[in-house]
Structures are given as C-alpha cells and as structure tokens.
C-alpha positions, 0 to 999 in steps of 0.5 A, a space after each residue: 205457465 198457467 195450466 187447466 187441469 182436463 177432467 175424463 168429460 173432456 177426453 170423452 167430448 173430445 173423442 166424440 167429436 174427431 169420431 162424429 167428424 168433426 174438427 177439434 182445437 185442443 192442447 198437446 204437450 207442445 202447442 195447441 192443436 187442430 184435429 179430425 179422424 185421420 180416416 176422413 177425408 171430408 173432416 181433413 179437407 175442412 181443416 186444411 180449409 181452415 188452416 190454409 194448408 196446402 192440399 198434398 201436405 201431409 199431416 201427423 197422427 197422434 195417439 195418446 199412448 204408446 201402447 195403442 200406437 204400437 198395439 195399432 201400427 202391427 206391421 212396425 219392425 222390431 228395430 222400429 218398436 224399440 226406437 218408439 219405445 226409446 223416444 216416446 212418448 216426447 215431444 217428437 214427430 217421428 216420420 216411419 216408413 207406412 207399409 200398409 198404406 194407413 190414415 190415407 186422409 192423413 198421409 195425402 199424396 206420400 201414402 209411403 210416409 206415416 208422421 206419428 205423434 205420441 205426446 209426454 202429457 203433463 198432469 194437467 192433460 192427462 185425462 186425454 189418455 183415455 181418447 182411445 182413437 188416433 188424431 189426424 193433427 196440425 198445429 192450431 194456427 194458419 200455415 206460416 203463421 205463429 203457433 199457438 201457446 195459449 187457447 186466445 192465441 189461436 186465431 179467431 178464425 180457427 176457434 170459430 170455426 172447429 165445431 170443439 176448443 178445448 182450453 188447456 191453460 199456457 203450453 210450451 209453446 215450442 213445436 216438435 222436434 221432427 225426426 226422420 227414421 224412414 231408413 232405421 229399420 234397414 240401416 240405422 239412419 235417422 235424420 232432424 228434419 226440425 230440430 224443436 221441444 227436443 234437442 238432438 243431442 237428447 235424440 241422438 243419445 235416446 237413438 244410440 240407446 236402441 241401437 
C-alpha cells in the first residue's frame, strides 16, 4: 500500500468543512469515507443524496480519539467504558445502546441505536487526531457498490460533488467489523453483525478480556 502522509492543515481543512456543513471524502483506517456533522440534517440528507442511501438507514459516527468519545458519550456504563477501551480504537463499528437520544441527523429512525467508530490511524493519517468534533460517516461509495481503497476509486460522482476529498494514498481496503453490543451493559451479550478488518476470534478474546 502506498500511503500520503496528512499534515495538521488537513486535520484543520477537514474539520472546517463537517463544522461549515459541508460534506467531506477522506481516508480512515479502512477504507475511504464520506462525512458531515452528525448534528445536521441537511448535510446528511446531502450525502445520503449522494451515496443513494436509503433515507431510515442510520450511519456511524466517528471520533478520532477514544478519549473524546468517551469524554463525549457521559451516559456510557462502566461495563461499556471498559469494552471501549478493550476494542478501541480498531477497525470496528460498535452499535451501543443510545440513552440520551445523541446525533439524531445521524441515528435516523433508531434513535435508540449509536454506531461508534474510533479508527486505529496509521502514521500517515494521524494528524486527524487533531479534528476535535464527531463525524457522522459512510463509506465513500454508492449503496451496494465496492468500497473505495483508493481516493480514484471513489466515484466521480462523490468526489465532485463533496465540497472536500482528502487524499490519503492506497488504504486497507477491508471495511469494519460491525459488533453488536447493545445488550453488554446488562447481559454481556454481543453479537457480529459483520464480520470485517477484525476477525472474531480477536473480538471474542478482546471481549472476554472486559468481562
């Protein structure tokens, strides 16, 4: 993989734009991405638009850090702050039990549901630990269509129509591994909903771990 390293000017470009409303294309730990402000509904409806998603289908939102997810997420159970810190960050969605209704824009019709991203960021995008506010965020492609392991790869239709593409060189190219843990703080339970960057041997041992 062939990685552009990211410098502090594209942290800040980048936080600028989600926070001005507009709608960005950058690289994560997995795959390209397409992002707004998890809080605005016309930025999400804009890049629902462009990907051709599904209105009621919810999207994740990513911090940069764990300490500003968890600093951010206050209504989180001790149960569930030690699962975070046990999985995170990786290349996971974590569904979570959403008590106080947070990143409507984001959540769609199952405001119960919060999809939490906190990416592993290799050294060449690591300057994105300075964007300080949460992304609402999808992978960088049209619904039902490839995912993106290069900035070319997204479709012309994205790039040109995101008011922002960041390029970050040749990705992963494997999406999430999506983890149910709705039920954790109560029960324990946990379940792959997608089994993706990280396999489930690793998240069933990282789990039994926090237990």
């Amino acid at each position: 993989m062939s990685a552009v390293c990211l410098v502090q000017q594209d942290a800040e470009r980048l936080e600028r734009c989600v926070s001005g409303g507009g709608v960005a294309v950058y690289p994560t730990d997995t795959v390209y991405g397409i992002c707004c402000d998890p809080d605005d509904e016309r930025a999400a409806r804009r890049l629902y638009a462009l990907k051709g998603r599904p209105a009621a289908q919810p999207a994740a939102v990513m911090f940069f850090t764990l300490e500003r997810a968890l600093e951010t997420l206050a209504e989180l159970g001790e149960g569930e702050r030690a699962v975070l810190r046990a999985l995170l960050p990786g290349p996971l969605t974590l569904l979570l039990a959403n008590r106080s209704h947070r990143f409507a824009a984001a959540c769609r019709t199952d405001p119960e549901t919060l999809g939490l991203r906190v990416p592993r960021l290799p050294a060449a995008l690591s300057a994105f630990t300075g964007v300080s506010s949460a992304l609402m965020q999808s992978s960088a492609n049209r619904s039902g269509e490839p995912d993106a392991r290069t900035l070319a790869e997204v479709p012309p239709s994205l790039r040109e129509g995101v008011d922002l593409a960041i390029d970050g060189g040749e990705l992963a190219g494997t999406p999430s591994t999506v983890i149910d843990l709705r039920d954790w703080e109560r029960h324990r339970r946990w379940l792959v909903l997608r089994e993706g960057a990280l396999p489930a041997s690793a998240v069933e041992e990282a789990l039994q771990a926090a237990r």
